[in-house]
C-alpha positions as CSV (number, residue, x, y, z in Angstrom):
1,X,93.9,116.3,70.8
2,X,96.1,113.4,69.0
3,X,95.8,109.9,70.0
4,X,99.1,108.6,71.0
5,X,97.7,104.5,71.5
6,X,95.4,103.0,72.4
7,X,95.2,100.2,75.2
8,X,92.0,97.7,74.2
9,X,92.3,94.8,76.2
10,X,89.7,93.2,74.4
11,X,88.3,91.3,77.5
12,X,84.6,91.9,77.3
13,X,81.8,92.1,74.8
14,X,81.2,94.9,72.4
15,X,77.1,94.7,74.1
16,X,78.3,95.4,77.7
17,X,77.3,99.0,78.9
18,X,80.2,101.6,79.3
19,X,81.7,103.2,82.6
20,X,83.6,106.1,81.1
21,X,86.1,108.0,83.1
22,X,88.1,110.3,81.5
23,X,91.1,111.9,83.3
24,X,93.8,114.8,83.3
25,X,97.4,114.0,83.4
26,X,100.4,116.8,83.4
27,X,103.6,116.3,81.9
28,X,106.7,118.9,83.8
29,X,109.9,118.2,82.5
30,X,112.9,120.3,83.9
31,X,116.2,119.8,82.8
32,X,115.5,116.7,81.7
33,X,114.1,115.2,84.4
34,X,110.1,114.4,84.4
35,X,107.9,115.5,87.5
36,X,106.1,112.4,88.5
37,X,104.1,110.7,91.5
38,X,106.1,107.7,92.7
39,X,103.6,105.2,94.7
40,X,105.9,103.8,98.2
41,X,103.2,100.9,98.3
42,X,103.1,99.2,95.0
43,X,106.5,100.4,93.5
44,X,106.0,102.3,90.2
45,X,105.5,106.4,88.9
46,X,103.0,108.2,87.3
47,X,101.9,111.3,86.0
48,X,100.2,113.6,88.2
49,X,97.1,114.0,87.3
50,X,93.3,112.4,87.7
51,X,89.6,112.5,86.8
52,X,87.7,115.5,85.8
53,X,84.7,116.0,88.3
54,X,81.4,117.6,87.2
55,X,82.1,119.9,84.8
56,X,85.4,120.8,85.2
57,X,87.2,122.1,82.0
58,X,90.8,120.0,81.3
59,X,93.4,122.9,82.4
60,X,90.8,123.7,86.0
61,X,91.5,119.5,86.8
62,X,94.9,119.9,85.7
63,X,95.2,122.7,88.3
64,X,93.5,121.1,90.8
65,X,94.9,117.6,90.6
66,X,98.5,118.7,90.2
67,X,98.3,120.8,93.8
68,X,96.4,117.9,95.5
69,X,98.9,115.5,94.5
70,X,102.2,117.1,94.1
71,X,101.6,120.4,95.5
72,X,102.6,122.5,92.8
73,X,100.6,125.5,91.2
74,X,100.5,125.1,87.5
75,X,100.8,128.4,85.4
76,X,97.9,128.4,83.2
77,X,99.4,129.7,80.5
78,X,102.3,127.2,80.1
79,X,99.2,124.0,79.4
80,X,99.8,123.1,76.1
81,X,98.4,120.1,74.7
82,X,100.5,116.9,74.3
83,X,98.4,113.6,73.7
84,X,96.0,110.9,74.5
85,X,96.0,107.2,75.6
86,X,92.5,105.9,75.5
87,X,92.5,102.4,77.9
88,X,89.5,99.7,77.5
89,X,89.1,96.7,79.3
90,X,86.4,94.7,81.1
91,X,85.3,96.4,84.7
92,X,87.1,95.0,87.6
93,X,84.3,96.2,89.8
94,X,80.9,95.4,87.7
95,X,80.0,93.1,85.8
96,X,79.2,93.0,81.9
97,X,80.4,96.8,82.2
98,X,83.4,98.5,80.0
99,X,85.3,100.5,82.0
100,X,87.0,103.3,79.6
101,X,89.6,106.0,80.3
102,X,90.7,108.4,78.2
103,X,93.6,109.9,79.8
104,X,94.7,113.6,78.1
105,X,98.3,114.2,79.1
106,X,99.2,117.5,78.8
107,X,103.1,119.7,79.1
108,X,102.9,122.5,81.6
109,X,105.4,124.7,84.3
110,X,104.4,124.8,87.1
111,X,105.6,126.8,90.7
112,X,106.7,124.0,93.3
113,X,107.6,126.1,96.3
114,X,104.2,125.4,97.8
115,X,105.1,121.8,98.2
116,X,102.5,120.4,100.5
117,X,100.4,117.9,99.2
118,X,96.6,117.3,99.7
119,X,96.1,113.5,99.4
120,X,92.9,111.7,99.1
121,X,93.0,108.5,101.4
122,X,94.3,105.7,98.9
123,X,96.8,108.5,97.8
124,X,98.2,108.7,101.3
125,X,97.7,104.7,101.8
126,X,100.0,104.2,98.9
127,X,102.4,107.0,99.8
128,X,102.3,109.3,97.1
129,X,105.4,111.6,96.7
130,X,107.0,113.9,93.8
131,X,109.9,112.8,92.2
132,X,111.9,114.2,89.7
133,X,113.4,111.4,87.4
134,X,114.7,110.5,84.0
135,X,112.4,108.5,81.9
136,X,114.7,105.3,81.7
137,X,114.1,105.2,85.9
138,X,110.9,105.2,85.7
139,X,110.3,103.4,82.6
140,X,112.5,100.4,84.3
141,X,111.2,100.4,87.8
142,X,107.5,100.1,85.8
143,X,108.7,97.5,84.0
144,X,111.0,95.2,85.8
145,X,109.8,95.6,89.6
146,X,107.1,93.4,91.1
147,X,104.5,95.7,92.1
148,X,102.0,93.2,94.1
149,X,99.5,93.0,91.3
150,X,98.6,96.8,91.2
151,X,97.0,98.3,88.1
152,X,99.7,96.5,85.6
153,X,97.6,98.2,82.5
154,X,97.8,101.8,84.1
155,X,101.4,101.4,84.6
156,X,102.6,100.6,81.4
157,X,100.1,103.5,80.0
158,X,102.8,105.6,82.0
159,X,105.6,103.7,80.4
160,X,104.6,103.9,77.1
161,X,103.7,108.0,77.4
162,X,107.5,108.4,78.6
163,X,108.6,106.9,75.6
164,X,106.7,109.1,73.3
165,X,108.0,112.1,74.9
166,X,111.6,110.8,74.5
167,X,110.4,109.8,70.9
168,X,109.3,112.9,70.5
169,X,112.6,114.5,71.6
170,X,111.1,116.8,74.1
171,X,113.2,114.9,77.1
């Protein structure tokens, strides 16, 4: 898979063990609108999407993260590859650690008329919902609204992904 950028903070040393924690992330675009998970709490969107447990291969967490979030069934033969973002930065949680996250993004379809969602506890705590919105929306609201000092670096990751798509022509 290309890498679209990558986000190095540069805030630790090069010695410092690494936490890796790679993640799935889908991309659904209808109509020019973008499918994505808008947090009530801290006031900014994402892609669906999140980390690949055991052994999973990238379209199974794709599948599984998309209904547990949004709940939509993805059609797995719509997952086509899209891009990268790998993020590095010092651990906020322990110390002289790496923490780093390659996020894979990837385009799908998906059918939406299951619609319930199947939060985990921070997901419900922040208010996760599906919204359908252009990629200027959500590209402002990241960048221009306060959001109480939540994950500033994961939500420009966001941004910056939206952008390539609209580079890219594909919204």
């Amino acid at each position: 898979m290309r890498c679209l950028f990558i986000m190095d903070q540069k805030d630790y040393d090069e010695s410092w063990k690494r936490f890796t924690r790679p993640s799935v992330r889908g991309i659904i675009i209808i109509n020019g609108y973008v499918a994505m998970v808008y947090s009530c709490k801290f006031d900014y969107y994402k892609f669906p999407g999140g980390g690949i447990e055991n052994d999973e291969t990238h379209p199974d967490t794709l599948k599984r993260e998309l209904y547990e979030e949004i709940g939509a069934v993805v059609y797995e033969d719509s997952i086509t590859e899209y891009g990268s973002a790998l993020r590095l930065q010092k651990s906020l949680y322990v110390p002289e650690t790496v923490f780093e996250q390659e996020n894979f993004y990837y385009l799908c379809n998906a059918d939406f008329s299951c619609g319930q969602q199947h939060l985990d506890a921070y997901e419900a705590d922040e208010g996760f919902r599906l919204e359908f919105v252009t990629p200027e929306h959500a590209i402002e609201v990241n960048r221009t609204h306060c959001h109480s000092g939540y994950d500033k670096h994961m939500i420009e990751r966001e941004s910056k992904i939206l952008e390539s798509l609209v580079k890219d022509g594909l919204i």
